[in-house]
C-alpha positions, -999 to 999 in steps of 0.1 A, spaced: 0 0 0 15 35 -9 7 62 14 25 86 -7 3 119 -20 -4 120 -56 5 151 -77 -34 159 -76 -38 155 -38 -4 178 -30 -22 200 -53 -55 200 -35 -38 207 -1 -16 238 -15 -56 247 -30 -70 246 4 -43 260 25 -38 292 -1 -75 295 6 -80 296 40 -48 316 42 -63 344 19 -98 341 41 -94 334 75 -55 343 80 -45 356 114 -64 388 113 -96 369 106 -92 346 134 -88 372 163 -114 393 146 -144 361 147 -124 359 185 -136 394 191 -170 389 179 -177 364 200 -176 330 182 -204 340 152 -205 323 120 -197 338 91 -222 328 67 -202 345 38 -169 321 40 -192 298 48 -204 296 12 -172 304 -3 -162 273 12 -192 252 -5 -177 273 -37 -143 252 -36 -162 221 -31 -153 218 9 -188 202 17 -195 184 -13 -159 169 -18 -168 132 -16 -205 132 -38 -202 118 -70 -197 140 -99 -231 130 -114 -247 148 -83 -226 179 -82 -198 173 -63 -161 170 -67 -164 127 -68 -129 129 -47 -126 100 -17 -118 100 22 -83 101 15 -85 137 -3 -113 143 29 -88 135 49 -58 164 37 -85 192 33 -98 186 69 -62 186 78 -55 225 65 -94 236 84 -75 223 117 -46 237 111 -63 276 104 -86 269 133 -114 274 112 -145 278 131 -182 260 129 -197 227 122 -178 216 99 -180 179 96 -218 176 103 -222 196 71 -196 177 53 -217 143 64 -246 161 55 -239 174 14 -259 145 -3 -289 141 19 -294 172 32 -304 199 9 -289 228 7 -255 216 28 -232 210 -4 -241 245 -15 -234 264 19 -267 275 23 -275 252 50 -255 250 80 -259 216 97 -251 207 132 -252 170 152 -259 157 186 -221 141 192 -213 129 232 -248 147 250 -229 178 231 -243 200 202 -216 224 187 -231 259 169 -267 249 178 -280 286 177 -263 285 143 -278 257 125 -301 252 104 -306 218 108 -300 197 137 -287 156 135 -301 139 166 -321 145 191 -319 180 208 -343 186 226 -342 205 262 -307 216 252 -292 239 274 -265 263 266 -228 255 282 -203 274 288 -168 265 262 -136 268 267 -131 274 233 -144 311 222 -148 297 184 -170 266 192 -202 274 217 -215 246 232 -249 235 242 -252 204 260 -286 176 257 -300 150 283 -293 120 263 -261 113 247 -264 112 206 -263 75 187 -225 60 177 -206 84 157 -201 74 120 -162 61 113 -157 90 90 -169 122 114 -145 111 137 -114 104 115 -124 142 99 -123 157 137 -90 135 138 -76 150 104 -87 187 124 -63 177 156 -34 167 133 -38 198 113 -36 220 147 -5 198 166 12 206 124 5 241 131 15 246 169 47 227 157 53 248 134 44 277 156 73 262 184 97 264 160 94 297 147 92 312 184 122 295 192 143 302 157 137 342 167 132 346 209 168 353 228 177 343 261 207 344 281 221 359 247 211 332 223 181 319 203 165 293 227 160 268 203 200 263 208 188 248 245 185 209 239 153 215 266 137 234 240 148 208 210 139 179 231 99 199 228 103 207 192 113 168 186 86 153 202 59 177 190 72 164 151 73 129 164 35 127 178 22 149 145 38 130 120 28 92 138 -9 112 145 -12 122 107 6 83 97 -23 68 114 -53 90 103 -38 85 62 -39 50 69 -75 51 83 -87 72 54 -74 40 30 -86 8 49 -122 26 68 -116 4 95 -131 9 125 -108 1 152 -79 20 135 -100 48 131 -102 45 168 -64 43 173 -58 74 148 -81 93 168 -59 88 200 -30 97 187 -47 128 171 -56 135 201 -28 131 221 -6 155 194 -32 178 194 -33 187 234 4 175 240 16 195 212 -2 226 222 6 220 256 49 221 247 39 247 223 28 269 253 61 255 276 80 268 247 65 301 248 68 310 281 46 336 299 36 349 263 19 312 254 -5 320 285 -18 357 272 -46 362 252 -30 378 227 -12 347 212 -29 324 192 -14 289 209 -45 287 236 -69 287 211 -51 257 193 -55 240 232 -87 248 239 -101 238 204 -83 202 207 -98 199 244 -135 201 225 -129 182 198 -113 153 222 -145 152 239 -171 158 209 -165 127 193 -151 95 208 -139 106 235 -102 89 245 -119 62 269 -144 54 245 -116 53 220 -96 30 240 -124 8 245 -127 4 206 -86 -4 202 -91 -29 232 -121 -52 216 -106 -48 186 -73 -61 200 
């Protein structure tokens, strides 16, 4: 089996990732910050314009006719810019849900007692009735929670909310780095320390065996290593946020930086679909 990317699908990623870039780049992020967590309906359907919801329908119905594996990579890059709303439960939705693959429906599902962007939807998977609003740690996903947990989450919603956690632990990697390439201490770069290399090192080692693990997945659909790359998405998403902060310093723990959003938005998606114990459960039966 080669897990190598096609011409086409290293194409697709630079597509998506000059995208969100252009549209939701840094300034966009603290500004839907500032607003309080609202959706923007406007990049909402420019992203229905590129084919983000309707990536996997067939041709013949008006979609792209691309596969998980391609699913996988664009879901990647929306974790990675920390791009706000219900993104999966729409994704799930294009095909059987009219108006979803177009971006003029914004759909939303009952996942762990849990409904992210309820106020926001227009539709609603699952039962949600006498939901009650909660407060989120993250600003960017509000929260409302229901009586009765939802039904068994689908194989490929949580691999996409994996392919979102390996997207962020890429990014706060890649923001570790950076930090430490330009901030001076004791009158050189920290990322001379071997502490600070020994954080860098194992925040590449847990994203690239996280995003190993959830390509894999995308190619064989099975279940229990969908569970396992969900795990390890998780665990590089919170642990490499987590170093991410260490390497900081004081200015990870401001609001002003942009590395506590990355922790706070893996924390929520941990817990919105299969959960780590539930997870575990899955690897262990399946073992």
């Amino acid at each position: 089996m080669d897990f190598r990317l096609t011409e086409d699908q290293r194409a697709l990623r630079r597509g998506v990732r000059d995208l969100l870039e252009g549209r939701f780049g840094r300034e966009a992020l603290r500004a839907a910050v500032d607003a309080g967590g609202a959706l923007d309906r406007g990049l909402w359907r420019e992203l229905a314009d590129a084919g983000f919801f309707a990536l996997r329908l067939p041709e013949e119905e008006g979609g792209v006719g691309l596969g998980l594996p391609e699913a996988v990579l664009v879901f990647e890059e929306a974790g990675r810019a920390l791009l706000p709303g219900p993104l999966v439960a729409t994704h799930m939705a294009a095909g059987s849900v009219p108006g979803a693959a177009e971006g003029t429906v914004v759909v939303t599902a009952v996942s762990e007692g849990l409904v992210p962007w309820l106020d926001a939807a227009d539709v609603v998977v699952g039962p949600a009735g006498g939901a009650v609003p909660v407060r989120s740690v993250d600003p960017l996903t509000p929260l409302h929670r229901v009586p009765a947990k939802g039904g068994a989450e689908a194989g490929v919603e949580v691999l996409l909310t994996a392919a979102e956690q390996v997207g962020s632990a890429g990014r706060t990697t890649e923001m570790a780095v950076s930090y430490a390439r330009e901030r001076e201490q004791f009158g050189q770069v920290i990322g001379g320390f071997q502490a600070v290399k020994h954080l860098c090192a194992g925040m590449l080692v847990r994203t690239e065996l996280a995003r190993a693990a959830v390509r894999a997945a995308s190619l064989t659909a099975d279940p229990v290593e969908i569970a396992g790359a969900k795990l390890l998405a998780d665990e590089a998403a919170t642990g490499n946020a987590r170093d991410c902060l260490q390497v900081h310093g004081g200015m990870g723990f401001t609001w002003e930086a942009d590395v506590h959003l990355h922790l706070k938005r893996a924390w929520v998606r941990s817990e919105l679909r299969l959960p780590p114990a539930r997870a575990e459960e899955t690897v262990a039966a399946g073992l």
